[in-house]
C-alpha positions as CSV (number, residue, x, y, z in Angstrom):
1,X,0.0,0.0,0.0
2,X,2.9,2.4,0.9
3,X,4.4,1.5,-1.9
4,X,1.6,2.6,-4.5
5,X,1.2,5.5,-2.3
6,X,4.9,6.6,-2.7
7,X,4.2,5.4,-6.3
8,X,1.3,8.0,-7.2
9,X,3.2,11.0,-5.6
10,X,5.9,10.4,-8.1
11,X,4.1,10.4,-10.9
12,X,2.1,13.2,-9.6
13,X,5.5,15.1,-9.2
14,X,6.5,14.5,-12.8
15,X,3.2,15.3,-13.9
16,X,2.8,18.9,-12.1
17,X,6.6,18.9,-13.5
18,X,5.8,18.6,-16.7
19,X,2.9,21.3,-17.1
20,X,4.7,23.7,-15.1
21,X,7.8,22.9,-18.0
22,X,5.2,23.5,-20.5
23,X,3.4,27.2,-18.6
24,X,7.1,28.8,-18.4
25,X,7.8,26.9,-22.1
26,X,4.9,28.9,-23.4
27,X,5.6,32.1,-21.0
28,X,9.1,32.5,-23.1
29,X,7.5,31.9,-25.9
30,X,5.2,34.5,-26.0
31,X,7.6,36.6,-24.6
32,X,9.9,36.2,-27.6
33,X,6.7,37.0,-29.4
34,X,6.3,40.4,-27.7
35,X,9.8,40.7,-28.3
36,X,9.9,40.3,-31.7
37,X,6.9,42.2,-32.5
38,X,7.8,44.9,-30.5
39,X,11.5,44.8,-32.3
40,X,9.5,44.9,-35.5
41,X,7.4,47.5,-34.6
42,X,10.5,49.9,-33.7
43,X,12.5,49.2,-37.0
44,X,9.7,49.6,-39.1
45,X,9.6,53.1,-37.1
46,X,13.2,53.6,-37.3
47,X,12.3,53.4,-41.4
48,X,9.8,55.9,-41.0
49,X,12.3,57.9,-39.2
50,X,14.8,58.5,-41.5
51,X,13.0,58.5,-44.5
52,X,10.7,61.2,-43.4
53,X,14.2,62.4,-43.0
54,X,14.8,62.9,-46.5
55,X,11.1,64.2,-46.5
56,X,12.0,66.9,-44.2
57,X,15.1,67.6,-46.5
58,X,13.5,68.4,-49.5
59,X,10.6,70.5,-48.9
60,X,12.3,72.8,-45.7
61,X,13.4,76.0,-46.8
62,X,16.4,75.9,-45.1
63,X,18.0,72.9,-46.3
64,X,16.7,73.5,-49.9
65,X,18.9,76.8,-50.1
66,X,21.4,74.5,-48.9
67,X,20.7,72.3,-51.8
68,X,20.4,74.9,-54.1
69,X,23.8,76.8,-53.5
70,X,25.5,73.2,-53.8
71,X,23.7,72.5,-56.9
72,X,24.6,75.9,-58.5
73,X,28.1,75.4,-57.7
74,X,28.4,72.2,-59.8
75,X,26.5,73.6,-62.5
76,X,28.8,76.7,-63.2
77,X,31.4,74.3,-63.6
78,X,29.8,72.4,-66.4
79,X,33.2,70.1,-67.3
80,X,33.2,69.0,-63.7
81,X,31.5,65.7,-64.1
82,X,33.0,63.9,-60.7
83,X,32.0,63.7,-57.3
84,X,30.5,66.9,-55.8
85,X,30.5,66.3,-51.7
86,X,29.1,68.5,-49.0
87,X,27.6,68.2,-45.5
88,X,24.9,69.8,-43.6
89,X,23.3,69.7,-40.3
90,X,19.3,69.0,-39.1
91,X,17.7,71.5,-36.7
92,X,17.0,69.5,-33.5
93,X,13.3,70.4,-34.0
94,X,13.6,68.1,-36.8
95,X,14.7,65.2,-35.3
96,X,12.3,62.5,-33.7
97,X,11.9,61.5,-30.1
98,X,15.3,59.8,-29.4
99,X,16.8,60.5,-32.2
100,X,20.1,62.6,-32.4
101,X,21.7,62.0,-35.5
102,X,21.6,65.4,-37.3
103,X,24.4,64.9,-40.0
104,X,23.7,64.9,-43.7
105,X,26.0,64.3,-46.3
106,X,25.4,65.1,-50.1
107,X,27.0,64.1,-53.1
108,X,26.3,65.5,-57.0
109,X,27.2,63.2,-59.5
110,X,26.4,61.6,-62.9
111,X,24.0,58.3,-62.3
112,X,24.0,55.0,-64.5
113,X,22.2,56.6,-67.4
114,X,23.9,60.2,-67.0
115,X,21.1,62.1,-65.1
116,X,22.6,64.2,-62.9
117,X,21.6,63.3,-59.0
118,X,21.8,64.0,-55.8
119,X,22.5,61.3,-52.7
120,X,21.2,62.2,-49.7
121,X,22.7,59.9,-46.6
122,X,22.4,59.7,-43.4
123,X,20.9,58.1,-40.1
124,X,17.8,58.0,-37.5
125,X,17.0,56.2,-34.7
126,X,14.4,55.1,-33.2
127,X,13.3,53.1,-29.6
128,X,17.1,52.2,-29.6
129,X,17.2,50.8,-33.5
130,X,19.2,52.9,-36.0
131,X,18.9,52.2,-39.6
132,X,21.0,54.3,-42.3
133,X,19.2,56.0,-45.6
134,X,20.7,56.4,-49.1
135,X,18.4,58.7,-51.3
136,X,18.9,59.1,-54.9
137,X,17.2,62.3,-56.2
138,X,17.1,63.7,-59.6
139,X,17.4,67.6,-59.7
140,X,16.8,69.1,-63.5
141,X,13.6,69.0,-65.3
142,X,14.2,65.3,-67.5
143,X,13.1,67.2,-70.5
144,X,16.7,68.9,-70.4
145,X,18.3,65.0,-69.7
146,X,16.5,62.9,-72.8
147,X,19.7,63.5,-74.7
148,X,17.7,65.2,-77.7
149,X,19.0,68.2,-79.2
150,X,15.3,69.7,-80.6
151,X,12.5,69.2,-77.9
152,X,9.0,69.8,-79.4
153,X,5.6,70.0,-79.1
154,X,5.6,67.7,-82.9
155,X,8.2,64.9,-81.2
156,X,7.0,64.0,-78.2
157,X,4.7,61.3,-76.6
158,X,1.7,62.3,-75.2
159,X,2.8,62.2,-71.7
160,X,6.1,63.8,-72.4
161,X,4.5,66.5,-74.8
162,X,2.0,67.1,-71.2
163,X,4.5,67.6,-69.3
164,X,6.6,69.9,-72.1
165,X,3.4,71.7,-72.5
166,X,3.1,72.6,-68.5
167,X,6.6,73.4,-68.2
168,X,6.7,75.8,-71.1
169,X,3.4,77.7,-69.6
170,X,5.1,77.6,-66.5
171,X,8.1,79.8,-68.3
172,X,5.6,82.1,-69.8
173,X,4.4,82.9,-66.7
174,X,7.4,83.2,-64.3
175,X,10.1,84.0,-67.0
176,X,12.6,87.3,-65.9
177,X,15.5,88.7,-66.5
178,X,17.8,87.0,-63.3
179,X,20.6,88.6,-61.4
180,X,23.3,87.6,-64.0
181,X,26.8,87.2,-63.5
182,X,29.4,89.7,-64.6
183,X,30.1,89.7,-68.1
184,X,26.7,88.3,-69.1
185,X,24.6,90.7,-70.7
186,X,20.7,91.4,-70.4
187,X,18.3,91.6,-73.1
188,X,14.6,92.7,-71.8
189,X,12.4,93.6,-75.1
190,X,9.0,93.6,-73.4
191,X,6.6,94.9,-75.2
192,X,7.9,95.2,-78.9
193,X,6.7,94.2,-81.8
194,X,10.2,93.9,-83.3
195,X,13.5,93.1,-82.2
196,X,16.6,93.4,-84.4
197,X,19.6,91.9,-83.4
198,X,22.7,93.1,-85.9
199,X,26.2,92.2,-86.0
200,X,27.9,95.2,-87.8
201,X,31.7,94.9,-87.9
202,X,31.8,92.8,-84.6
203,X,29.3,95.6,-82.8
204,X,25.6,93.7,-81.8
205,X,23.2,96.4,-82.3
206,X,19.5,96.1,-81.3
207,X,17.0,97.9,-82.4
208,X,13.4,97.9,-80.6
209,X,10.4,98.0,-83.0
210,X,6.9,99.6,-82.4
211,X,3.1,99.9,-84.2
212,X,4.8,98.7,-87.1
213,X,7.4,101.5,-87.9
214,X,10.2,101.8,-89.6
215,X,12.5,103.8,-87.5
216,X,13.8,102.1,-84.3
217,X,12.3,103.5,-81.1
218,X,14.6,102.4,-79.0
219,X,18.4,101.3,-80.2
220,X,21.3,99.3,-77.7
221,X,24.8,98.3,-77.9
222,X,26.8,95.7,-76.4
223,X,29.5,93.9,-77.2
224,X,29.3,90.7,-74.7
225,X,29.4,87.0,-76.2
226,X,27.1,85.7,-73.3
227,X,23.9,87.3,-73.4
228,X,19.8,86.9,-71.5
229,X,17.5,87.6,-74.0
230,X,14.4,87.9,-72.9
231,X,11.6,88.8,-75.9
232,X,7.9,88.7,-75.2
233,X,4.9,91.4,-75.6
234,X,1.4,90.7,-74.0
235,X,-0.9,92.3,-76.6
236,X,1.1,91.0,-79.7
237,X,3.5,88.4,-81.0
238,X,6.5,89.6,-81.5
239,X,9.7,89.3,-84.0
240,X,12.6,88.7,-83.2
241,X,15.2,89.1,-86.2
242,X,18.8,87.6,-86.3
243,X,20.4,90.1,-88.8
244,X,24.1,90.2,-90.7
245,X,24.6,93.5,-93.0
246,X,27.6,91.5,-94.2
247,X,26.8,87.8,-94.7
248,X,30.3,86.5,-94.1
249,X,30.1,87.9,-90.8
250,X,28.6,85.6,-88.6
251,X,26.6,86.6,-85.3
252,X,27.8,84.2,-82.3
253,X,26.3,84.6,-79.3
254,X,25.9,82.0,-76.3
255,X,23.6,82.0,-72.6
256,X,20.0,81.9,-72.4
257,X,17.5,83.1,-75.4
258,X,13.6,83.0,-74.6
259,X,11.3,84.1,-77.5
260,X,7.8,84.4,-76.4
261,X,7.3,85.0,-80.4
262,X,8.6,84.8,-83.7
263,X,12.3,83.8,-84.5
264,X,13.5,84.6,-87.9
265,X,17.4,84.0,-89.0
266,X,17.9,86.1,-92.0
267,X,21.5,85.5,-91.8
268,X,24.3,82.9,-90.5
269,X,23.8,82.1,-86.8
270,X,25.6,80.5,-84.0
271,X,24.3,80.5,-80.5
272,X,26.1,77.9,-77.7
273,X,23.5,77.7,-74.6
274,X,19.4,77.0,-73.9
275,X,17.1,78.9,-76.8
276,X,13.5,78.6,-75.9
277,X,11.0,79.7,-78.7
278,X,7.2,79.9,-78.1
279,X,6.4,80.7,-81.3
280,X,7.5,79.7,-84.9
281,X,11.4,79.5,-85.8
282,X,12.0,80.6,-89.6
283,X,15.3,80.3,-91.1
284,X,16.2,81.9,-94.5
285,X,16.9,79.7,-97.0
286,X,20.3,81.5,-97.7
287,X,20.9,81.0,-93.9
288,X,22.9,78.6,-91.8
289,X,22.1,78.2,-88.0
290,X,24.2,75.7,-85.8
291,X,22.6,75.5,-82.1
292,X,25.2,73.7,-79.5
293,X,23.4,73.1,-76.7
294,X,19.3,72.4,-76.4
295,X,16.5,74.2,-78.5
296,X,12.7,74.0,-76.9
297,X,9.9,75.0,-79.4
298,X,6.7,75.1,-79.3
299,X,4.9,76.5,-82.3
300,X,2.5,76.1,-84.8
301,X,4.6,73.9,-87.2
302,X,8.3,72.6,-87.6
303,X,11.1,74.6,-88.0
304,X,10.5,76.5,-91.3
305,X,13.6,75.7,-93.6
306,X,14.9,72.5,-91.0
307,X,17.4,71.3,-93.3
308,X,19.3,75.2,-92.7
309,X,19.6,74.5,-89.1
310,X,22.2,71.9,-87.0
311,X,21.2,71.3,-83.6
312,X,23.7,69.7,-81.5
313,X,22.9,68.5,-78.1
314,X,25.5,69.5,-75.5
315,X,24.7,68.8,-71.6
316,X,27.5,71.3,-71.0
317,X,26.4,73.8,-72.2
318,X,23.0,73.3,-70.7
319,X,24.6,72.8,-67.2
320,X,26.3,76.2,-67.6
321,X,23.4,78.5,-68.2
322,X,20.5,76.4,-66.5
323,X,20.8,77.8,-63.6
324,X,19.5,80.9,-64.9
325,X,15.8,79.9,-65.3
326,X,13.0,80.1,-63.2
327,X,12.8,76.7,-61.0
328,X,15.6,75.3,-62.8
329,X,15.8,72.4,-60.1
330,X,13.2,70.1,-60.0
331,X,14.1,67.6,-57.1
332,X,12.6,64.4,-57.5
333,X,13.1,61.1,-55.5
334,X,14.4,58.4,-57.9
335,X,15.1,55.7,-55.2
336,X,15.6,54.9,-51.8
337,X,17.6,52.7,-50.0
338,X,16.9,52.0,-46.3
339,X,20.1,49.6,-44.2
């Protein structure tokens, strides 16, 4: 009797030992559970964290001028086509709870496929977890990156030729004269009907045209190479008129040309740099025009006389007076990698 006494308590023993094993097996597990949720939870946060980072970074004033100044730099040096670095720090009102890493570091560069970018890097933490960002952001309007020397309302797809369309009413709206820099010369004809620009013995005369006269109402000088012209008139659409007195003379001229009109090349032309025409281009069949460079037109047909003009695409030339239009970044997120 004692013995199956002493019997039962044993197995009872193992029995109780056994389910208590099984209540602390399943009190560890559920605490790995918590553990690993809550561990989930906080890096998942931690990616919130530092890519609202590069959110932050791109629409704040402050580190947008930043950008900007940066940006210009490697522009104005258009054969620079290495590594552009620079470093910045966050405001502390920027950072998250717990979070003190307020170092960015930027880099300009050419990608993969030659768009010009900008990396964004650096870190955030969050509930003890710090994960590191890499943003790749493109910075000029694509239409300037597609690599094609003519861009036109008649050549494009229909979301491309969207897009084209915005940006050039954007321009028509916001286009001025900018603070140029020394040696670059400014060209406001606002309001003309005409505009005559002559190359007369290696002196660029322009004459300013009104209610269809023939005397000049206005007549400049200058004798720069690099040159803001800026042509447009609200009530009418204007001429502008590229004009040799001696055809062997050839008119060179490089920067930025906007034509909110009429282009018409009577003579041989040369122009390095960004000419935007809203309006038609006409070249004279005795003419010869060579564009280095980009040419943007939107009109109400093709170039008259195409075969007169050679448009060759140069992302040099572009980088070097871009940065005198209106909005001429246009930061965009291309990818981003999270560590």
């Amino acid at each position: 009797m004692n013995n199956n006494r002493g019997f039962i308590i044993i197995i009872s023993l193992t029995i109780f030992a056994l389910i208590l094993f099984f209540i602390l097996y399943l009190m560890h597990v559920s605490s790995l559970e918590r553990m690993i949720i809550n561990s989930t939870i906080s890096s998942i946060q931690s990616s919130y964290v530092v890519e609202g980072k590069i959110n932050i970074i791109l629409n704040k004033d402050k580190y947008l001028d930043i950008i900007r100044l940066n940006l210009d730099k490697f522009f104005k040096e258009p054969m620079n086509t290495g590594l552009s670095s620079f470093s910045f720090a966050l405001d502390e009102d920027d950072l998250s709870q717990g979070d003190t890493n307020r170092t960015v570091r930027g880099s300009i560069f050419l990608d993969y496929d030659k768009r010009i970018v900008l990396e964004l890097k650096t870190k955030g933490t969050y509930n003890k977890i710090t994960r590191d960002v890499v943003a790749k952001v493109t910075v000029l309007n694509e239409l300037y990156e597609l690599g094609s020397p003519i861009i036109s309302n008649f050549s494009l797809d229909e979301k491309r030729e969207r897009e084209f369309n915005e940006y050039m009413n954007f321009l028509q709206e916001n286009m001025l004269v900018p603070n140029l820099d020394h040696g670059m010369y400014g060209l406001h004809a606002k309001d003309f009907e005409q505009v005559k620009i002559i190359n007369d013995n290696h002196k660029r005369i322009v004459e300013y045209y009104r209610n269809d006269g023939n005397v000049p109402i206005k007549v400049e000088y200058f004798t720069s190479d690099d040159v803001f012209l800026l042509c447009k008139n609200n009530s009418k659409t204007p001429e502008l008129f590229i004009i040799n007195p001696v055809p062997s003379n050839k008119l060179k001229l490089s920067g930025v040309a906007y034509i909110e009109g009429n282009l018409i090349v009577e003579n041989d032309f040369e122009f390095d740099g960004i000419l935007i025409v809203n309006g038609n281009i006409i070249i004279s069949p005795l003419a010869k025009a060579t564009v280095n460079g980009i040419i943007l037109h939107k009109g109400e047909g093709e170039i008259i006389n195409y075969e007169n003009i050679e448009v060759i695409y140069s992302m040099e030339k572009i980088r070097k007076y871009i940065v005198y239009l209106p909005k001429f970044i246009d930061l965009n997120i291309r990818n981003i990698k999270i560590y």
